[in-house]
C-alpha positions in Angstrom: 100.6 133.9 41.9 97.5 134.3 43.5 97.7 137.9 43.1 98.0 137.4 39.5 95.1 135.2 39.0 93.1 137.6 41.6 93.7 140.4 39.1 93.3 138.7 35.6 89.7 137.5 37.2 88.7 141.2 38.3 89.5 142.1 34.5 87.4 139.1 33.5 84.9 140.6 35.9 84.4 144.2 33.9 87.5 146.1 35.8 88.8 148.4 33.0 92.5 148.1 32.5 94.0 150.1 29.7 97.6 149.2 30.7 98.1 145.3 31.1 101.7 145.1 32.1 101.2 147.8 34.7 98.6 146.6 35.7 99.9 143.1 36.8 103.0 144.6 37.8 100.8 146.4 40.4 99.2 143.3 41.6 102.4 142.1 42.7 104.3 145.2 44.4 103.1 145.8 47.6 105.9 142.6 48.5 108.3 144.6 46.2 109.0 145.8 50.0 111.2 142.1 49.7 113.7 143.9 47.8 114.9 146.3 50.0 117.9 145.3 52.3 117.1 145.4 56.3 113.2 145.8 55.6 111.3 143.9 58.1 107.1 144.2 59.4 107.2 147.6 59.6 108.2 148.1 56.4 105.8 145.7 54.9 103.1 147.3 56.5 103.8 150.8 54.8 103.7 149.3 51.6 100.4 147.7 52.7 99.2 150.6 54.3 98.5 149.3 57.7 99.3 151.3 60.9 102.7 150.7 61.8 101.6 149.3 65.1 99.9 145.8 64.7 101.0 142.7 62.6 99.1 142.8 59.5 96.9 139.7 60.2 95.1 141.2 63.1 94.9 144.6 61.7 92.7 142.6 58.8 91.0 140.4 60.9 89.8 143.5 63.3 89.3 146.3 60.6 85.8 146.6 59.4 85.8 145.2 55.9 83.6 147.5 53.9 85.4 150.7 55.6 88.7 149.3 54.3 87.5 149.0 50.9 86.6 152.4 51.1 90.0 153.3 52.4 92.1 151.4 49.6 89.3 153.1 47.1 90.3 156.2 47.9 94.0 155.7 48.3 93.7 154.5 44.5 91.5 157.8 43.4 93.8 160.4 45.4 97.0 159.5 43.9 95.6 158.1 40.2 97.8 161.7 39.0 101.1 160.6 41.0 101.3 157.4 40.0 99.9 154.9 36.6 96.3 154.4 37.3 96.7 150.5 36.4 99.7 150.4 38.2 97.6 151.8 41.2 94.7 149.3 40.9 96.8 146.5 40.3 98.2 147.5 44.1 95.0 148.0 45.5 93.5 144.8 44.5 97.1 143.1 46.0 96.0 144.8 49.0 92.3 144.2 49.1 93.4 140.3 48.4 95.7 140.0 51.7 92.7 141.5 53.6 90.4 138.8 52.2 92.4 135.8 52.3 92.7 136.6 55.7 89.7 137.0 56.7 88.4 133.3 55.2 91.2 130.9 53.7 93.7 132.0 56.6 91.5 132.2 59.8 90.1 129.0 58.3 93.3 127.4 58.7 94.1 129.0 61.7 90.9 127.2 63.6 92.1 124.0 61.9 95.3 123.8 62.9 94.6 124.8 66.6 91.8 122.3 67.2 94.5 119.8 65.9 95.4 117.4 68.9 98.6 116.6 67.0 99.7 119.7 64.7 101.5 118.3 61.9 104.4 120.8 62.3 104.8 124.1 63.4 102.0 126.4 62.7 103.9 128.9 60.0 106.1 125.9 58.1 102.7 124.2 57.6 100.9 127.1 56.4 103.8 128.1 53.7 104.2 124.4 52.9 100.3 124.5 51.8 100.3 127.9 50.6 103.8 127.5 48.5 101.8 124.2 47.1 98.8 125.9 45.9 101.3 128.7 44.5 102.6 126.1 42.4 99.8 124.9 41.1 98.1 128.3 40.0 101.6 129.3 38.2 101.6 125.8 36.4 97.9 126.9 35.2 98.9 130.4 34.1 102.2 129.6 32.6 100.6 127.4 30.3 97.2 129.5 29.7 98.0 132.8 30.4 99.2 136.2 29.0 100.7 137.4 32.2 103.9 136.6 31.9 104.2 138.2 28.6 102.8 141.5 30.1 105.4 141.0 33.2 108.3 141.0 30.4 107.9 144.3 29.1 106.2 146.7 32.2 108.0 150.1 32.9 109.5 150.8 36.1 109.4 154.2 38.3 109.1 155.1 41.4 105.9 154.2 43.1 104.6 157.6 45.7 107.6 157.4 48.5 106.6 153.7 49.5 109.1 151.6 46.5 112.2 152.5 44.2 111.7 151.2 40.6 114.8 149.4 41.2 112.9 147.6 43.9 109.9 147.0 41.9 112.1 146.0 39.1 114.3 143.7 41.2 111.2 141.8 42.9 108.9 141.3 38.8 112.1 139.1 38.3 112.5 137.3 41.3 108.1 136.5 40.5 109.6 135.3 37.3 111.7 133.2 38.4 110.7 131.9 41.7 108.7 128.5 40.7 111.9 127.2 38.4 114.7 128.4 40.7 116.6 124.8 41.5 116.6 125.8 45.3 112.7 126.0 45.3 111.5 122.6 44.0 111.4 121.1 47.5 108.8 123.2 48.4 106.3 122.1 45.9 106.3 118.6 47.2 103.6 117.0 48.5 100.0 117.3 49.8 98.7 120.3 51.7 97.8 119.7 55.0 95.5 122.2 56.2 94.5 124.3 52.9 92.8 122.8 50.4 92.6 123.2 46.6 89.0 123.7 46.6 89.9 126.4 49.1 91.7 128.2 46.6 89.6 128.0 43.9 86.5 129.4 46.0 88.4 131.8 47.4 90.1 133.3 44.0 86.3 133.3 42.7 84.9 134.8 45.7 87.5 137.4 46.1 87.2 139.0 42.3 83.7 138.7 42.8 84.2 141.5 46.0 86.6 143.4 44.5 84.9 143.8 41.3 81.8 145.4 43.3 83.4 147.7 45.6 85.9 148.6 43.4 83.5 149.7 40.1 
């Protein structure tokens, strides 16, 4: 969901979208890597163009931010004639928006959580518990003042470069869908976040459009 509200605040900032579902349908694929059976890191990192040798998070952390920017820029302008343009900056903004959040909300939690003399629970169940929290929150907001989900109803699917099948694009726009109202999931919503805060969220997703909107013009 972040992604989603990332993206609908880059079009509120002045980017030009012509194509709205493939747009958001963009914003969510680079995970679309979910779908396919066996994929693991290395996987994930094609789809998020990282070098197949470190794990994501330090690749962001260590790249030099305004080099990448240029990187995913031009990833987006060389292959805007293989592939929907809005489809293609929906994916690139995805991408930029992993590089960001870990850079601030992430390494933020990160220093939190290791100064912490007694850790509430293990470092990644904490983090997804407060992450899966604010997740909730943001869909709860857009479900009942958004368009996206309309747009999300009625995208095309192909083939995206050689990094995702349609089917596999296909497959993980419905599992978006219905993720937050899947029985299984409510437990997850539950509570307080620990380490992550709400006002984290909300700087962040203004912060992060704000970038994206200027590099990205």
């Amino acid at each position: 969901m972040l992604h989603l509200r990332i993206a609908k605040n880059c079009i509120a900032g002045g980017c030009q979208v012509s194509d709205m579902p493939q747009f958001y349908l963009g914003a969510i694929s680079p995970d679309a890597i979910h779908s396919r059976p066996g994929a693991g890191r290395l996987e994930k990192n094609v789809t998020h163009l990282i070098p197949s040798g470190p794990q994501p998070k330090t690749y962001w952390c260590d790249v030099d931010q305004n080099e990448y920017f240029n990187f995913i820029a031009q990833f987006v302008a060389a292959n805007k004639h293989s592939a929907n343009a809005d489809f293609l900056l929906g994916y690139g903004i995805h991408i930029l928006t992993d590089m960001y959040w870990t850079r601030t909300v992430y390494k933020k939690f990160m220093e939190e959580y290791e100064k912490s003399s007694s850790p509430i629970s293990e470092m990644q169940k904490v983090y997804y518990h407060d992450t899966d929290i604010h997740e909730y929150a943001i869909y709860r907001n857009c479900i009942n003042n958004s368009d996206i989900w309309q747009y999300l109803q009625i995208p095309h699917y192909a083939n995206f470069l050689d990094l995702l099948t349609a089917e596999e694009i296909k497959l993980w726009n419905e599992r978006t869908q219905n993720w937050f109202n899947a029985p299984e999931n409510q437990h997850k919503f539950v509570g307080e976040p620990k380490y992550i805060s709400a006002l984290d969220t909300e700087n962040f997703m203004s912060s992060c459009a704000e970038l994206i909107i200027s590099k990205m013009r």
